[in-house]
N, C-alpha and C positions, 0 to 999 in steps of 0.2 A: 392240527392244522386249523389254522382260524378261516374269516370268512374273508376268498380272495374272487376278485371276479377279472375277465380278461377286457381288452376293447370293447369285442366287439357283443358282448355281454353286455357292456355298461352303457353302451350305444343305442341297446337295446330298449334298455330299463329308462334312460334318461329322455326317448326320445330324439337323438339330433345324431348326424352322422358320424358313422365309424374315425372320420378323420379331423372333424373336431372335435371329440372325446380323447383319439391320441394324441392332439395337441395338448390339450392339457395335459395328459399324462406325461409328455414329455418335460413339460417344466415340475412336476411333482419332484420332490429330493427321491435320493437312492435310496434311503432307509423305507420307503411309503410302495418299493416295487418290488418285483422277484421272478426267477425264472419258473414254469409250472414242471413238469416232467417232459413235458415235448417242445420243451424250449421258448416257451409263449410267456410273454410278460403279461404278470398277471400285478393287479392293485391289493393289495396288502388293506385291512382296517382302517390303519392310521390315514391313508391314502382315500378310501374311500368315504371316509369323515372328511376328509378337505373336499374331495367332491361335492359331495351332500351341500357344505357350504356356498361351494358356488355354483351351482346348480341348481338351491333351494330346494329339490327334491329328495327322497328318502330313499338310501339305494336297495338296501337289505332289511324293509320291514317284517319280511315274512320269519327271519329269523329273532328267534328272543334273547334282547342283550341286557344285564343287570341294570339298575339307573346307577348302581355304584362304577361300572364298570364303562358306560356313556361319561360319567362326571369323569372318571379318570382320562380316558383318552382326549377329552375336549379337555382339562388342563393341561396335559401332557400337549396338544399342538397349541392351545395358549402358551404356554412355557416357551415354545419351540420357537415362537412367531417374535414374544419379547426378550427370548435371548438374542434373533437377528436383530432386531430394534436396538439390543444395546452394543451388540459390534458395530453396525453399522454410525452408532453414535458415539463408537470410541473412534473409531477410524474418523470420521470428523472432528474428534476433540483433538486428535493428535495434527493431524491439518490441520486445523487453527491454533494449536502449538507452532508448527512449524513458523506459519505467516506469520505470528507475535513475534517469535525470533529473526525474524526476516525484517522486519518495522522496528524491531529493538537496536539491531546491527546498524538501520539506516541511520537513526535514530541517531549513534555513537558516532557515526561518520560527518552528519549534521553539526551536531554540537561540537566536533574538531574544525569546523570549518567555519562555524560563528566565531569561535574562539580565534582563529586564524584572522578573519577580516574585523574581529573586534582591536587586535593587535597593528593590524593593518591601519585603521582608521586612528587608532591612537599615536601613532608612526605618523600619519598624516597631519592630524593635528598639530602636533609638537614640531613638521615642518613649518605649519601655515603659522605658528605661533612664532620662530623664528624669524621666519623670512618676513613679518608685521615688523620685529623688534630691528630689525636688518634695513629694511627700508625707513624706518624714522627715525635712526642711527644716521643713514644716509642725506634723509633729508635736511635733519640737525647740519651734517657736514656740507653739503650746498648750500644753504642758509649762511652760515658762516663764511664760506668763501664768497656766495654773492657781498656779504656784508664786506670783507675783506677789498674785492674787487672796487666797489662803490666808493671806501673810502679811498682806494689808490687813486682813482679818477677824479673824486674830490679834491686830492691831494694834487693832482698831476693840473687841475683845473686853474687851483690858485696857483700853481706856479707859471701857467700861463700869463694869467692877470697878471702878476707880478711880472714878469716880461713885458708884455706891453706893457708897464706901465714905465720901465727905462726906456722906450722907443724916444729916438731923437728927437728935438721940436720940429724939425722938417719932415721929418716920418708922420708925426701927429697931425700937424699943419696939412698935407700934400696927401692922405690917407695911406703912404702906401705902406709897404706890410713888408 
């Protein structure tokens, strides 16, 4: 059995009360606690090295621990501490997987709908390019009929002239019409 101490032991040793030492203990992992013989959660080594760290004080000097055996336990909760460090930074890398896929899809959706009002606007053009070649088509043909028109009137003019000019000499003489 290694070196385990209870609350209200460590409460003791550390200075500060029974119920902020369980609070800490409460967030300690399951592997760092244990139940003693009378049912009492008791801090286990590994546990009471994480203590020591936040606490800055030294819980069990009285007892002799190897400096191989201090080196092992402090990498063993280094280990422990950068293997959460690297779940917690997969579980974010896969989260920002997700959102990349998420920006990729829109992304896909986007580019069908450039492509859509690309089509659109070239639809549009090839109207506006029509209906240009459509109205000066147009206007070619009212040009031509006003021309048509002008010369009817020109035509219908001189045959006026020509009319009066058989008026009778008493028509001419007398003005009248």
């Amino acid at each position: 059995m290694g070196v385990e101490k209870t609350v209200s032991e460590l409460a003791e040793i550390l200075g500060v009360s029974r119920q902020a030492v369980n609070n800490r203990v409460k967030n300690l992992p399951e592997e760092d606690l244990e139940k003693n013989d009378k049912g009492v959660t008791v801090v286990k080594r590994s546990g009471l090295i994480k203590l020591e760290e936040i606490y800055k004080k030294t819980i069990f000097e009285d007892e002799p621990v190897s400096e191989e055996t201090k080196q092992r336990e402090l990498l063993e909760i280094l280990v422990d501490e950068k293997n959460d460090e690297i779940a917690r930074l997969y579980e974010q890398l896969k989260a920002k997987d997700l959102q990349i896929e998420k920006k990729d899809e829109q992304i896909r959706v986007k580019d069908v709908q450039i492509a859509e009002k690309d089509k659109q606007l070239d639809q549009q053009q090839q109207l506006t390019a029509k209906a240009m070649a459509d109205k000066d088509t147009l206007k070619l043909e009212l040009d031509e009929a006003k021309a048509e028109v002008d010369q009817a009137r020109t035509q219908v003019e001189e045959i006026q002239t020509k009319a009066e000019g058989k008026k009778g000499f008493f028509s001419r003489l007398f003005g009248a019409k």
